[in-house]
C-alpha positions, 0 to 999 in steps of 0.5 A: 445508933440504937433501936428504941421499940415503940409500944403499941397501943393495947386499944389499937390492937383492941380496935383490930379484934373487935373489928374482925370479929365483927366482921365475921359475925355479922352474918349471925342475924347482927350480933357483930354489931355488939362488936363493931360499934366498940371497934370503931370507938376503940380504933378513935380512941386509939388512932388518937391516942398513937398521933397525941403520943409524938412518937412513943406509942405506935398502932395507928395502922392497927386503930386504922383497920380496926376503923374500917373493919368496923364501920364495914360491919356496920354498913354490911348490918344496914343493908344484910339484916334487912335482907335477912329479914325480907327472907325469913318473915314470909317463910316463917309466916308461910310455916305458920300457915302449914302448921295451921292447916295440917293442924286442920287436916289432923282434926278432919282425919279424926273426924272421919274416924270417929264418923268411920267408927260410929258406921260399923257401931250403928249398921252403916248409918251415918252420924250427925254431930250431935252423936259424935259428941258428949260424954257418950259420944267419940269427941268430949269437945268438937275439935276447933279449927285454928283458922275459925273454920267450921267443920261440916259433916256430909250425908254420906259415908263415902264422902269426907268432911270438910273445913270451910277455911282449909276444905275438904279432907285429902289423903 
């Protein structure tokens, strides 16, 4: 009695790899399915090839788990990308509006200062925006609030400016 070792399908084998590699990057925002799709072909193509070779070719169980590895990462693509995204759009858009309003709160502070500065460089009195601006005055341009607010100066020094969007300053 002789053992004849059969070969293996290298496309089996191939089906397998991409398979669990798609498995364990399905989690990187989707990119297993650049693996997943070539696993489940490759493990059709294979499991086909193994059952047509009548013997000579083995790896039907290997194609067989590159299948299923493969459709797995697909199905998980399907319903965690979703997810992944319900999660990371409200944040980002939660981050994109506390940079504008601390873009807001920067420009209110710049305000006060230069507000701040005019007082001590005019006995006390308290500026209009037409002082603080020019080629002379404490701001080239007035600062623009990325929201489309309006920043508005008070009458007195002891009270802060504001914006109509993000409202008044805070320390």
């Amino acid at each position: 009695m002789t053992d004849v070792q059969q070969k293996t399908a290298g496309i089996a084998i191939t089906s397998l790899v991409l398979g669990i590699v798609g498995l364990l990057t399905i989690w990187l925002c989707g990119i297993g399915v650049l693996c997943a799709i070539p696993a489940v072909i490759c493990g059709h193509i294979g499991y086909a090839r193994v059952k047509k070779s009548a013997g000579a070719l083995a790896g039907d169980g290997l194609a067989l788990a590159g299948l299923i590895t493969g459709y797995i990462s697909i199905g998980l693509l399907v319903t965690i990308i979703p997810i992944q995204m319900a999660i990371a759009i409200p944040a980002f858009m939660n981050a994109r509006a506390k940079a504008l309003e601390a873009s807001c709160q920067n420009n209110l502070r710049m305000i006060e200062a230069a507000r701040t500065q005019y007082a001590l460089d005019h006995n006390g009195a308290a500026p209009a925006w037409a002082q603080l601006i020019g080629t002379k005055g404490y701001f080239q341009q007035p600062p623009v609030c990325k929201q489309g607010g309006v920043y508005s100066l008070p009458a007195k020094l002891d009270d802060k400016p504001s914006c109509s969007v993000h409202g008044p300053l805070r320390k």
